[in-house]
C-alpha positions in Angstrom: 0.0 0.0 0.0 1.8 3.1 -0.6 2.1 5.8 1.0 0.0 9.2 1.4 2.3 12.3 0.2 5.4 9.7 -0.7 5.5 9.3 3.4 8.4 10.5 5.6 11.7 8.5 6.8 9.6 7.9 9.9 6.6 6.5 8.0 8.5 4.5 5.6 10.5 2.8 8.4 7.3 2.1 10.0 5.6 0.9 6.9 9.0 -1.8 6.4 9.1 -2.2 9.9 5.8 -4.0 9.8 6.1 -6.1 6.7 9.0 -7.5 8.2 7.5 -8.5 11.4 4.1 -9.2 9.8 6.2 -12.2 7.3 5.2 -9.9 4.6 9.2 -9.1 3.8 11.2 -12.4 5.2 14.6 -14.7 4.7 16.1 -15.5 2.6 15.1 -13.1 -0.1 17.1 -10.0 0.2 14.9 -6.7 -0.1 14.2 -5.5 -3.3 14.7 -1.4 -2.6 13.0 -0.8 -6.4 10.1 -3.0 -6.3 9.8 -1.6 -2.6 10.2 2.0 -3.5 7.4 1.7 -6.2 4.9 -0.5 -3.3 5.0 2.1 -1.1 5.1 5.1 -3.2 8.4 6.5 -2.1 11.5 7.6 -3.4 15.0 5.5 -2.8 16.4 7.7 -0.6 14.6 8.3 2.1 14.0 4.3 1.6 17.6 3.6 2.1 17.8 5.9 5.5 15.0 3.7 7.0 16.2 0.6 5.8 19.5 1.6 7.4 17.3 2.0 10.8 16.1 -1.1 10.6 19.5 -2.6 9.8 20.3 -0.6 13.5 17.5 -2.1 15.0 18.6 -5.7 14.1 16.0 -6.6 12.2 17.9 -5.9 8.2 21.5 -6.9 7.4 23.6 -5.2 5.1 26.2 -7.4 2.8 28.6 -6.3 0.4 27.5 -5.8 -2.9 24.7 -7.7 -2.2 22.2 -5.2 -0.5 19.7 -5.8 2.6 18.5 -8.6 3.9 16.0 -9.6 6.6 17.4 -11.4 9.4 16.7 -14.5 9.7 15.0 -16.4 13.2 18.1 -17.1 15.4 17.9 -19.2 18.9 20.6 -17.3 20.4 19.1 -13.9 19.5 15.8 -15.1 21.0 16.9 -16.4 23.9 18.9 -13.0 24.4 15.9 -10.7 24.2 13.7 -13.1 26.1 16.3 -13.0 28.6 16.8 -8.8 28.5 12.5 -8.8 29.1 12.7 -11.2 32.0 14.8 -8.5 33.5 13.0 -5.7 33.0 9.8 -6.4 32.0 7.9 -8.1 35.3 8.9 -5.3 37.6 8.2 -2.8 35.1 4.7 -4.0 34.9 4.4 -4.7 38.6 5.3 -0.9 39.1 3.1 0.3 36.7 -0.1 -1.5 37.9 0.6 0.5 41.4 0.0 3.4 39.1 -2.2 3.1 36.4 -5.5 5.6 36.5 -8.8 4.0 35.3 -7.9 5.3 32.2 -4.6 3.4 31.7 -6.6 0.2 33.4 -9.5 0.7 30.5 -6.9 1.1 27.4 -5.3 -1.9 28.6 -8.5 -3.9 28.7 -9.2 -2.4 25.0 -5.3 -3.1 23.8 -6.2 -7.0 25.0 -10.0 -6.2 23.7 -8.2 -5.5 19.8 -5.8 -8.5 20.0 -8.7 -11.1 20.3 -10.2 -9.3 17.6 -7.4 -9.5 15.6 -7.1 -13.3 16.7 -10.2 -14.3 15.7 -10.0 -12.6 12.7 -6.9 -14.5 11.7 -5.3 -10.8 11.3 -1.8 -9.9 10.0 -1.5 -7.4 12.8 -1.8 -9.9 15.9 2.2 -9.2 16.4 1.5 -5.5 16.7 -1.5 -5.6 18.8 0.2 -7.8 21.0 3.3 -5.7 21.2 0.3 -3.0 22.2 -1.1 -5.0 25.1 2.1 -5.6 26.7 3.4 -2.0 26.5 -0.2 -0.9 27.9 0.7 -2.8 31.0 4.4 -1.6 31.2 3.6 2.5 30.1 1.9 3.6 33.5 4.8 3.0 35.4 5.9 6.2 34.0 9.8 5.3 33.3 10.2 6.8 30.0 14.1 5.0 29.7 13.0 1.8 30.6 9.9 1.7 28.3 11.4 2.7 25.4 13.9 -0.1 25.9 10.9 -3.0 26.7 9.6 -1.5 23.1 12.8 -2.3 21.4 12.9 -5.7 23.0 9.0 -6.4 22.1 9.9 -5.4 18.6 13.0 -7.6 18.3 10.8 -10.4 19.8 7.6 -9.7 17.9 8.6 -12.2 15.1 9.6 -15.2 17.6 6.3 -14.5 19.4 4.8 -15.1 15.7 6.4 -18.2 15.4 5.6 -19.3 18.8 2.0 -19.0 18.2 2.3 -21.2 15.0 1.3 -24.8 16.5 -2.5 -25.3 17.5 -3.6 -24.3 20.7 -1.2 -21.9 21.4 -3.7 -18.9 20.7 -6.2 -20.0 23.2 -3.3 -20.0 25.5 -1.4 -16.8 24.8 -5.1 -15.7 25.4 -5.7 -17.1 28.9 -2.3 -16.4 30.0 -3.0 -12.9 28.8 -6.6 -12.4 31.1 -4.1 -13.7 34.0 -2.4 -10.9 33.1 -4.8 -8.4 33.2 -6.5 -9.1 36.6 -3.7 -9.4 38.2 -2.5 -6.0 37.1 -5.7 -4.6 37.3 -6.4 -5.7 40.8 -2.5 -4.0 41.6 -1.3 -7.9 43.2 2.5 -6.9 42.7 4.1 -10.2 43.5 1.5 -12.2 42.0 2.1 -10.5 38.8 5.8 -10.4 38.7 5.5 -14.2 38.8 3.2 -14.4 36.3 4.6 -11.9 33.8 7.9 -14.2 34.4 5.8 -17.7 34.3 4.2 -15.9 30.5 7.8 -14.7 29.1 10.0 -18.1 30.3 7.1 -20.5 29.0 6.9 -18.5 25.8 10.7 -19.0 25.4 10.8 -22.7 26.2 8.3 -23.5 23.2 10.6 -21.5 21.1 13.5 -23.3 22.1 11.7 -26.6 21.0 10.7 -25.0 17.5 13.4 -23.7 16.9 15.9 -26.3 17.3 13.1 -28.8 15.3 13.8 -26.1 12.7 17.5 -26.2 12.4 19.7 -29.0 11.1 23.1 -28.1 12.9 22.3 -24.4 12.0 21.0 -21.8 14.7 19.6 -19.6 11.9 16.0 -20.6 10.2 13.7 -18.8 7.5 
């Protein structure tokens, strides 16, 4: 879908952004800056600065004469960013719970509200919207520094969380896990909720450890 106005750097890395996490741009094909230029309805430079973004963000890799290329799945990268939210993320939600106003409490019940939608829809945004949820919960504890880092983390995890949902069942899961989630937080039971915001993240990581070294033949790296 292209762009309204040929888009901005910002917009255009948010437009890749997505069709990377959403499968719509994935390994091993490298990236095809023309054809992607012409999608979205932008020019090549301002293309090239946010694919160069996303090359800092991890997600794009840049070889020699060969151009960018999506990164593929990796069990050491996924077990690295599970590990960085394990540290930060439970307490981070734990404190914001004790915070959040009845505002913040509602527009976490409609971020969780827009991923079933999206779930039951069988939606190409269900990565996004859960990436939504989770930062509703973390947000009200009002540290700026450590949200913007859980953001990069939920981004860099947002396609392992994809894959982890993959095998049957796993939705009605996520989902249940995900109400736990929400009362707990919403009825402010701190310790409770650190355990279960650890209990969500660890058991999310464990299946992907599974899949992903099904998915490998003496190679960390799938597609």
């Amino acid at each position: 879908m292209a762009l309204a106005s040929g888009g901005s750097t910002d917009e255009i890395y948010e437009a890749v952004r997505e069709r990377i996490l959403s499968g719509a741009l994935s390994p091993p094909a490298p990236v095809r800056q023309d054809a992607l230029a012409q999608s979205l309805g932008v020019s090549k430079i301002p293309l090239r600065e946010a694919l160069v973004r996303l090359e800092q963000d991890g997600l794009l890799s840049l070889e020699k004469n060969r151009g960018f290329f999506v990164r593929p799945l990796d069990a050491g990268e996924a077990e690295e960013v599970f590990a960085l939210r394990l540290k930060i993320e439970p307490e981070c939600v734990a404190l914001a719970a004790l915070n959040a106003t009845p505002e913040e409490q509602a527009a976490a019940r409609a971020a969780l509200n827009a991923l079933d939608c999206e779930v039951e829809a069988q939606g190409s945004r269900i990565g996004a919207l859960n990436r939504a949820f989770h930062l509703a919960l973390a947000r009200p504890a009002r540290r700026p520094v450590t949200a913007q880092l859980l953001e990069r983390l939920l981004v860099l995890s947002e396609r392992y969380v994809r894959k982890h949902l993959e095998p049957q069942g796993r939705q009605e899961r996520a989902h249940t896990e995900h109400e736990i989630l929400l009362d707990l937080w919403t009825r402010r039971a701190e310790a409770e909720l650190v355990r279960a915001t650890a209990d969500h993240i660890e058991t999310t990581l464990a299946d992907l450890r599974r899949q992903l070294a099904s998915s490998t033949t003496g190679s960390s790296e799938i597609s």
